[in-house]
C-alpha positions, 0 to 999 in steps of 0.5 A: 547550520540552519535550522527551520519549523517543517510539517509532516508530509507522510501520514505516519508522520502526521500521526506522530505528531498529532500524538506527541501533541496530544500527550503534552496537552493531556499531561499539563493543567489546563491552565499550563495548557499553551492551545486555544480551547479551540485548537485543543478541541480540533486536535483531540477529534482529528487526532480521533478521526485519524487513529479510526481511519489508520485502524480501518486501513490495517484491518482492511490489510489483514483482510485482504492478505488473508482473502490473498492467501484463500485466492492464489492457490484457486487463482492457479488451479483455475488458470491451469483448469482453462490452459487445460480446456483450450489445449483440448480445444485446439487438440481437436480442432486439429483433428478436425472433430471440432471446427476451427470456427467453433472458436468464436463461441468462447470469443477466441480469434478463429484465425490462430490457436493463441489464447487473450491475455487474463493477467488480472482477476476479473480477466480470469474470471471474465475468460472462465465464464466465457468458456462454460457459456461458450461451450454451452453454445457449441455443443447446443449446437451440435458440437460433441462433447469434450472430456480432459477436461469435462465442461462440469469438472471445469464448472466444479473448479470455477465454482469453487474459486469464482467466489474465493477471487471475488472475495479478494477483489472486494477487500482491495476495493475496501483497503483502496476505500480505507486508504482515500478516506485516510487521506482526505483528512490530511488537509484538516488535519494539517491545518490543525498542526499549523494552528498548533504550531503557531501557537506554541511558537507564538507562546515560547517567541522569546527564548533562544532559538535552540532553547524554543525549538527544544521546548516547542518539540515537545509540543508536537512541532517539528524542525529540520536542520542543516548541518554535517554530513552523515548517513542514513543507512538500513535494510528492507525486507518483506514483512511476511518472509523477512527476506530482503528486498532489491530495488526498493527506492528510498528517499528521504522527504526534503531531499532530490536525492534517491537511493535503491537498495541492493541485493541484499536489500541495505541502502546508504543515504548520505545526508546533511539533514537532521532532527525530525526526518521522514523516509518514504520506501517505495516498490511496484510490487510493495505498498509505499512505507512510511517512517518517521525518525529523528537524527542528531547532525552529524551522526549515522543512524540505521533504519530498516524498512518492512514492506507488505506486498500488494 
């Protein structure tokens, strides 16, 4: 068995430690207190700045799934609302009371009855626009006007969903912002861990191996070890509907090994690594979940993962 000091490479597990760090400090005498004046001041603002920027990013989360909830039922009834106008379009153009050329005014191809691709939100929104101001130029034109629907009962629809999407695209601009600024700090704050590392070790060199990784983990300083092989198993489930989830990549963050869950959203990870361990679940639909946890050798443990969609 083999045993060595590591530093966290997810932000939950950064936080943790910054955390456990921090409770030891605060519970001891400043004369018992092991950290430099320093190294205890960096880490009472990083820590500091890192709980403001995890508060930013979850507020930025609930915004943008409530501004989400507001948007799919606008986003469906105005991509229906334009399916509707193009199938009426390209009904009377094939009754020849419109011309197949009057197609250029919204920026179709003139040439075929498809319709461009808006499978985003500013494509839908570019598309809606592109029809009340095509349309617009057809009938000033001279082209009649067109009913099922109207060019004012399209307008009405797009000016009661324009606002609610653009809403939604603000709140991702937001969260993506939230997210960035939370990993800029990472490099000071795991300088700041290194520092707290060192000094506590430098502090407890003379006690046994097992004795200072013991006492020194109480300090915030994590270790992996290599022993027996056990599994790490759980279960991943949307964090809205709890139903489970297939295809979730799971990997255990010092291992080349990954394992997907299945159907019914459980993996088994078989690993010989313990004590302070990092999973990272990933899916192109889910926002990546981070977990800390710690494991004793040779013994299973169970953890689930809740995952929040895009």
């Amino acid at each position: 068995m083999s045993s060595s000091r590591r530093f966290p490479k997810t932000n939950i597990g950064r936080y943790e430690s910054m955390l456990k760090t921090k409770a030891k400090k605060d519970s001891v005498s400043s004369a018992d207190n092991i950290l430099s004046a320093k190294t205890s001041s960096r880490l009472d603002n990083a820590l500091n700045e890192y709980t403001k920027a995890q508060n930013a990013i979850i507020m930025a989360t609930e915004a943008e799934s409530t501004a989400m909830a507001a948007a799919i039922p606008q986003r469906k009834i105005l991509s229906g609302m334009i399916s509707h106008y193009v199938l009426s379009l390209n009904l009377h153009i094939s009754m020849e009371t419109i011309p197949r050329s009057a197609r250029a005014f919204y920026g179709f191809d003139v040439n075929n009855d498809r319709t461009p691709t808006y499978n985003t939100d500013t494509k839908l929104i570019k598309m809606a626009t592109d029809i009340i101001n095509g349309d617009k130029e057809r009938i000033n034109g001279g082209g009649i006007k067109m009913t099922l629907p109207t060019i004012d009962e399209f307008t009405i629809v797009y000016d009661k969903a324009e606002p609610i999407i653009i809403a939604l695209s603000n709140t991702k601009e937001n969260l993506s912002k939230a997210k960035s600024e939370l990993r800029n700090l990472n490099a000071d704050t795991d300088d700041v861990l290194l520092h707290v590392s060192n000094e506590v070790e430098t502090e407890y060199s003379s006690l046994e191996a097992s004795t200072k990784r013991a006492v020194c983990r109480l300090w915030g300083v994590k270790y992996i070890s290599v022993g027996k092989l056990s599994e790490v198993t759980g279960k991943c489930t949307d964090s809205i509907s709890g139903l489970p989830l297939e295809d979730v990549e799971i990997k255990i963050v010092g291992s080349g090994k990954r394992v997907v869950t299945n159907v019914m959203g459980d993996f088994i990870d078989e690993t010989s690594m313990y004590d302070d361990l990092e999973l990272i679940a990933t899916h192109p639909l889910y926002n990546i979940a981070e977990i800390a946890f710690a494991k004793e050798n040779g013994v299973n443990v169970v953890v689930n993962v809740v995952m929040e969609k895009k």
